[in-house]
C-alpha positions in Angstrom: 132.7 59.5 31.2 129.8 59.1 33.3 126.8 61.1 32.9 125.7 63.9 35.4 123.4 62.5 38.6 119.8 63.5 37.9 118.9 66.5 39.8 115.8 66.3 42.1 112.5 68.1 41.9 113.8 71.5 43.2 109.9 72.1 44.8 110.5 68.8 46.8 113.6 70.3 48.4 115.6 67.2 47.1 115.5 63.3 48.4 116.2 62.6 52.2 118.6 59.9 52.6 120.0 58.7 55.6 123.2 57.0 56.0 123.2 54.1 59.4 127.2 53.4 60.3 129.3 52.3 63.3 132.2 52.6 61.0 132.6 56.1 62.6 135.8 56.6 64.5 136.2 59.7 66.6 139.3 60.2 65.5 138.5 61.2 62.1 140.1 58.2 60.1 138.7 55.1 57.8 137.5 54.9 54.2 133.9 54.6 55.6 133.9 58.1 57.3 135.9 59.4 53.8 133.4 57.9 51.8 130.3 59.6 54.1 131.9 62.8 53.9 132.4 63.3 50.4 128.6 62.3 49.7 127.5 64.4 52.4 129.3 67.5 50.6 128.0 66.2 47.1 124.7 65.3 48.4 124.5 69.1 49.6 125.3 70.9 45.9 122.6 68.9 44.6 120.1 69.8 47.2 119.8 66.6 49.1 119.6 66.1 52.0 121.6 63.9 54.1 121.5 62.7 58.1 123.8 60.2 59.2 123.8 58.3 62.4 126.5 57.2 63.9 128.1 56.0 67.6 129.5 59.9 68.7 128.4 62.2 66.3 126.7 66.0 66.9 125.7 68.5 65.2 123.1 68.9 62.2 122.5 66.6 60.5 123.7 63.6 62.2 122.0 61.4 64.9 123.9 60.3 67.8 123.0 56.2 68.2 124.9 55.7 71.4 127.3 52.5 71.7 129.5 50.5 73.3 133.3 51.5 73.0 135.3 48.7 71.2 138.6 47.7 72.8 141.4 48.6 70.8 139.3 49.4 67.8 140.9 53.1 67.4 137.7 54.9 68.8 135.0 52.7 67.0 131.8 52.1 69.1 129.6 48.7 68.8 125.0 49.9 68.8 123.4 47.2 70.7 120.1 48.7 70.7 118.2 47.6 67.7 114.7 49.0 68.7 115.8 52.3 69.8 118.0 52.5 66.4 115.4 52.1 64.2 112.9 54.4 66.1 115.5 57.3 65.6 115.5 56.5 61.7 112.0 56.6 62.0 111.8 60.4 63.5 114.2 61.4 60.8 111.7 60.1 58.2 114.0 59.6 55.2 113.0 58.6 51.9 116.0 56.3 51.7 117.9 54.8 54.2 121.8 52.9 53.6 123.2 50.6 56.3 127.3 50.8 56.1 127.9 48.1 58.5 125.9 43.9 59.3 125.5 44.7 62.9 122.5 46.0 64.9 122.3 48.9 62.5 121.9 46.6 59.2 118.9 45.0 61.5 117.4 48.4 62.3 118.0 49.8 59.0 115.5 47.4 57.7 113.1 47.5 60.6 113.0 51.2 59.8 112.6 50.5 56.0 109.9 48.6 56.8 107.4 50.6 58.6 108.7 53.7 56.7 107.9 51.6 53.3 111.0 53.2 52.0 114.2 51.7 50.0 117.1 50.1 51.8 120.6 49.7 50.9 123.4 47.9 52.0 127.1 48.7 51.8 129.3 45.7 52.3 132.4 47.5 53.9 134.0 44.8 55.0 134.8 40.6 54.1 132.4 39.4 57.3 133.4 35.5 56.7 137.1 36.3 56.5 136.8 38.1 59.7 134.6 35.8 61.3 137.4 33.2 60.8 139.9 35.3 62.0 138.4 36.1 65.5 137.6 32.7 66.1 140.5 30.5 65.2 143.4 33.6 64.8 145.6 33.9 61.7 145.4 30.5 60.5 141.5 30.7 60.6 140.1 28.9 57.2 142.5 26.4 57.6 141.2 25.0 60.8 137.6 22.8 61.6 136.4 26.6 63.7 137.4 28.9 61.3 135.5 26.9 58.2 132.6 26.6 60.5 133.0 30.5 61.9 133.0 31.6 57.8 130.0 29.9 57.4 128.4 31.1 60.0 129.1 34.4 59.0 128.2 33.6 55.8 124.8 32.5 56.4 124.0 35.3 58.6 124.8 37.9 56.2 122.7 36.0 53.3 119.7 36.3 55.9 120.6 40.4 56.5 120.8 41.3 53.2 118.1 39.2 51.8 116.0 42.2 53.2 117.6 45.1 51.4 116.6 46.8 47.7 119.8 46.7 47.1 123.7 45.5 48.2 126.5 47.1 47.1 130.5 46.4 47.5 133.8 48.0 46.5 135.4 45.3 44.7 134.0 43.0 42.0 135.8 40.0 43.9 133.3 40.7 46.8 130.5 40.7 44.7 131.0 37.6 43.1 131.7 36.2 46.5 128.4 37.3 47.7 126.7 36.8 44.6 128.0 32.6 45.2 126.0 32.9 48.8 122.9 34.1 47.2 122.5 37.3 48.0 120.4 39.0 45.1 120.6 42.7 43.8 124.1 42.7 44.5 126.2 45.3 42.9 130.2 46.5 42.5 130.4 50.3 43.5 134.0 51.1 44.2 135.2 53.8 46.5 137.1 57.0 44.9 139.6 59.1 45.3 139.8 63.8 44.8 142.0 63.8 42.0 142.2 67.3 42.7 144.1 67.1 46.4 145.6 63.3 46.0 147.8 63.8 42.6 152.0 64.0 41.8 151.8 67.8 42.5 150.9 67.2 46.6 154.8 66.0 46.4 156.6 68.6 48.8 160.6 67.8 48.7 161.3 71.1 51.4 158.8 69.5 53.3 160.5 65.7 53.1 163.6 67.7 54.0 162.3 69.1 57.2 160.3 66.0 57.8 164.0 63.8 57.4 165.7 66.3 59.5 163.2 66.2 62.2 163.2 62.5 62.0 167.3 62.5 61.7 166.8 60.2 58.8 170.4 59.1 57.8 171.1 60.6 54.0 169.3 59.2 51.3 166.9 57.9 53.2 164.1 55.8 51.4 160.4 56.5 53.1 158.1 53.2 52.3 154.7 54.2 53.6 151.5 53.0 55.6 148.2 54.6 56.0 145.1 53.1 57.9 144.1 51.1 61.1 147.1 49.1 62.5 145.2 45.9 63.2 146.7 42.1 63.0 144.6 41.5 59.3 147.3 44.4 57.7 149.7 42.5 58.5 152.0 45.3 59.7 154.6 43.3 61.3 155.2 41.5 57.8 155.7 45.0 56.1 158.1 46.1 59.3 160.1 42.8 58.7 160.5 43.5 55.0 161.7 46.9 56.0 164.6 45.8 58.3 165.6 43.1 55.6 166.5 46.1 53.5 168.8 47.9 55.8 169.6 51.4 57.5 168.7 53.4 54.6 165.0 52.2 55.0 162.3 53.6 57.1 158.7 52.4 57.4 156.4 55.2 58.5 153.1 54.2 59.8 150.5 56.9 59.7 147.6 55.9 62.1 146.4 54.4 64.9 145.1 50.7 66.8 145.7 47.8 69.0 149.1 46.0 66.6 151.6 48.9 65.8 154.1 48.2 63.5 157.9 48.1 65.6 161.1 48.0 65.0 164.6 50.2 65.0 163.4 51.5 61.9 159.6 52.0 62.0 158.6 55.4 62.7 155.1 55.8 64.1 152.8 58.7 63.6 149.3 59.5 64.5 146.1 59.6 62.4 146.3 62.2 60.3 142.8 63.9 59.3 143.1 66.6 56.8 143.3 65.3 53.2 146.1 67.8 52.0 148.5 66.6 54.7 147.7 63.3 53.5 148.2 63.6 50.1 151.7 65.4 50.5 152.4 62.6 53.6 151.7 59.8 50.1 153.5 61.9 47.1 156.6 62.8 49.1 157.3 59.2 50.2 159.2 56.4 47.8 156.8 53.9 48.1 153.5 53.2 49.8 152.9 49.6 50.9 149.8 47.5 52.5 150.1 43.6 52.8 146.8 43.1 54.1 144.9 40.0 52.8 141.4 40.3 53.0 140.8 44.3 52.0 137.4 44.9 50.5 139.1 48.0 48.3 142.3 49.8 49.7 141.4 53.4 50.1 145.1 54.6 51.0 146.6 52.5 48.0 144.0 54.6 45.1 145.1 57.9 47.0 148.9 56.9 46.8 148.3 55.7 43.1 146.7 59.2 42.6 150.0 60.9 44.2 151.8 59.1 41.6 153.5 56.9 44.1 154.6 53.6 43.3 152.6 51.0 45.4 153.4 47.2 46.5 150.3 45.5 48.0 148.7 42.2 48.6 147.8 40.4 45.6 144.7 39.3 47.3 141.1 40.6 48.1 140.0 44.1 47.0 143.6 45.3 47.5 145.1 42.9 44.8 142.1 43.9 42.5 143.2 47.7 43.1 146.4 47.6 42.4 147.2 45.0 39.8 148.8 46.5 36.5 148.7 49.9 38.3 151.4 48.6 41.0 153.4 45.8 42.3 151.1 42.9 44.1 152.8 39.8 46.1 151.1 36.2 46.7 153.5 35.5 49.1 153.9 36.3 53.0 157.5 36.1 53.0 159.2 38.9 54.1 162.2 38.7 51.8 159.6 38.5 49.0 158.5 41.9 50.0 161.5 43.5 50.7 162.4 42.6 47.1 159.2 43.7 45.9 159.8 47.2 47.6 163.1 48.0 46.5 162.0 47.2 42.8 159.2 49.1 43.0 161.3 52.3 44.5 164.2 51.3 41.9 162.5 50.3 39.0 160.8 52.8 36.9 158.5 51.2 35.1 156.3 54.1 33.1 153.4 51.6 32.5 153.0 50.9 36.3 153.0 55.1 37.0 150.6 55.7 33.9 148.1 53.1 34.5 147.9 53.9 38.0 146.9 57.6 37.6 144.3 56.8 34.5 143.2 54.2 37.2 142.9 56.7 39.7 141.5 59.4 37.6 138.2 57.0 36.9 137.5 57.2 40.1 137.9 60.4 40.7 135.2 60.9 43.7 132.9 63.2 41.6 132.7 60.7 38.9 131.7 57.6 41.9 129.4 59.6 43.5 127.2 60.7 40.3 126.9 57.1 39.9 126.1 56.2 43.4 123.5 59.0 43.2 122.1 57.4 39.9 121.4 54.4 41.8 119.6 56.0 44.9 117.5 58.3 42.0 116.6 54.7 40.1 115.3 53.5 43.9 113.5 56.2 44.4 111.4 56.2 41.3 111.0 52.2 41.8 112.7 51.3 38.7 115.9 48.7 37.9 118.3 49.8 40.5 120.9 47.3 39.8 122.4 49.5 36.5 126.1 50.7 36.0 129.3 49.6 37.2 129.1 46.5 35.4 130.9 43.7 36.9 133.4 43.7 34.1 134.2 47.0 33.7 137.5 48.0 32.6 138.9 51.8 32.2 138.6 52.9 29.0 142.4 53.5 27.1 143.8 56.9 27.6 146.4 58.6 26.2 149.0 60.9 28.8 147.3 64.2 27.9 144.1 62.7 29.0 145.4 61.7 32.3 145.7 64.8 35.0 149.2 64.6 36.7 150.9 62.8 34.0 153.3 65.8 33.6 153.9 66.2 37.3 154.8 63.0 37.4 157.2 63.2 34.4 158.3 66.5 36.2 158.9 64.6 39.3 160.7 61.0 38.1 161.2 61.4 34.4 162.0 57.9 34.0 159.4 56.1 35.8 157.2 58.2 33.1 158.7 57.7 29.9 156.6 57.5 27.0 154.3 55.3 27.5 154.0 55.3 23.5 156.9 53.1 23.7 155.1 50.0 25.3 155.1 47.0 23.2 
């Protein structure tokens, strides 16, 4: 268990930090703007306060930037002004400013830093190289002369950003070894979390998968495999929808979201963004199976909050996703669809208690409170100028647990009492 953040000097009214992202879609979607909001709320119960600034945004506390929209980037805006950026950080005048994307804003974060003489930090949200290579030489990307040279590029650019910062964090311990290999210093794993308390096996609704069937005329015994998140070309949608089919009628894919590379098909079922937790969490726990076979995730947000739900989950074996998941789910190397349409109906068929139990103890440890005291630890250690780079050790692992440690273990048992035999059975 993690200790309890430090509280600040209650005459000082509590640190001002000040969170620079265009990862802000309007339409309420996206780990980053999860991950923003929860701080914001615990930021507030420990007398913090908190601005962000962001392409859109109104109302206190938060600093319209301006932007260019992004085509086909499900409402995401791109700052071009650097200058005019980091003058708006400077009329906020926090004590510690985080930059959640490499843009213009990482730039300005640190111009702002500067003249402010206060601490920046840098949340890597995102595998920059990978994308670079993507974008520049399409799927097949590192295996071609312009994707090599568009990951270096990228590489090199974002060892120059962050050289600047106090402080570099990223959700996976991959990325930070990756990072850590192109020299960026004071580089740190700080995974994402997930509100044990809304996303857990007792969000599962069967009247409401009853209407929901009906309403879709879902044929009877329907199995739901399920998708959360942007539908962009790296998630690899269209392998998932192809799995799908292989597996016949009784099998839907529903896609919950929105972007430019929809998932199709006779039996995909598309539906939009969905932005209260709740929903969310009952959309995950009613389903069979939750799936994501994109390659190059930093973390995998939707696949911790299905994992919390109790749900069984098949994902990519690779990037932050593979890291997520594995011994808490099913993870395939291949991009074969029959090779995840097998994967899916084992993972639906199969109950395997050790995959349900270590998926909620998984899920429980990062239970958002739990992250953000951490996160909070780091941004205290900034603050009074000491070693910033403590906690969330590289090689972490969760501590053993037994079931009556692990909230929603007996949901779960309620809910498939096979998939959560005993795990005192395991050899």
């Amino acid at each position: 268990m993690l200790a309890a953040p430090p509280r600040p000097p209650s005459d000082a009214g509590g640190p001002h930090l000040l969170d620079a992202t265009m990862l802000w879609s309007a339409e309420g979607s996206g780990a980053v703007r999860r991950l923003l909001s929860c701080k914001r709320s615990y930021l507030g119960a420990l007398h913090w306060r908190h601005t962000l600034m962001a392409p859109g945004v109104d109302g206190p506390g938060r600093i319209d930037c301006g932007g260019i929209p992004l085509p086909a980037a499900s409402g995401y805006r791109f700052v071009l002004d650097r200058r005019r950026a980091a003058q708006l950080i400077e009329r906020a005048a926090p004590d510690l400013i985080e930059a959640g994307d490499p843009y213009t804003l990482g730039w300005a974060v640190l111009d702002a830093a500067e003249r402010l003489k206060v601490p920046a930090v840098a949340f890597c949200h995102m595998h920059l190289p990978a994308l670079a290579a993507r974008l520049v030489a399409g799927e097949g990307g590192p295996s071609t002369w312009r994707g090599r040279w568009a990951e270096r590029q990228a590489a090199d650019y974002l060892t120059r950003l962050y050289a600047g910062y106090d402080l570099v964090l990223a959700p996976s311990r991959g990325l930070v070894r990756e990072l850590a290999q192109l020299g960026v210093r004071r580089v740190r794993y700080q995974p994402l979390g997930v509100d044990c308390s809304i996303f857990s096996p007792a969000a599962d609704d069967p009247r409401w998968r009853y209407r929901l069937e009906q309403r879709l005329q879902l044929p009877a015994g329907a199995r739901l495999v399920v998708y959360a998140g942007r539908f962009t070309p790296e998630k690899r949608l269209d392998l998932v929808a192809d799995a799908v089919r292989r597996l016949g009628p009784q099998y839907r894919l529903l896609a919950v979201g929105s972007g430019p590379r929809p998932p199709t098909g006779a039996q995909v079922l598309v539906l939009p963004p969905e932005v209260s937790s709740r929903r969310v969490a009952r959309l995950l726990a009613s389903c069979d199976c939750f799936v994501h076979a994109g390659d190059h995730e930093s973390f995998g947000l939707s696949a911790l909050e299905a994992m919390a739900c109790g749900t069984p989950v098949v994902a990519s074996a690779q990037g932050g996703l593979g890291e997520l998941v594995s011994g808490g789910g099913t993870t395939v190397e291949s991009r074969q669809p029959d090779d995840w349409a097998a994967a899916i109906a084992a993972a639906i068929d199969d109950d395997d208690s050790r995959l349900a139990f270590t998926a909620l103890q998984r899920a429980q440890s990062l239970h958002w409170p739990l992250v953000l005291a951490e996160l909070v630890s780091r941004y205290s250690s900034l603050l009074d100028s000491t070693d910033a780079v403590t906690g969330w050790d590289l090689d972490e692992t969760v501590s053993p647990q037994t079931p009556a440690t692990v909230p929603g273990w007996s949901g779960l048992v309620d809910r498939h009492p096979q998939r959560a035999a005993d795990p005192h059975t395991w050899a």
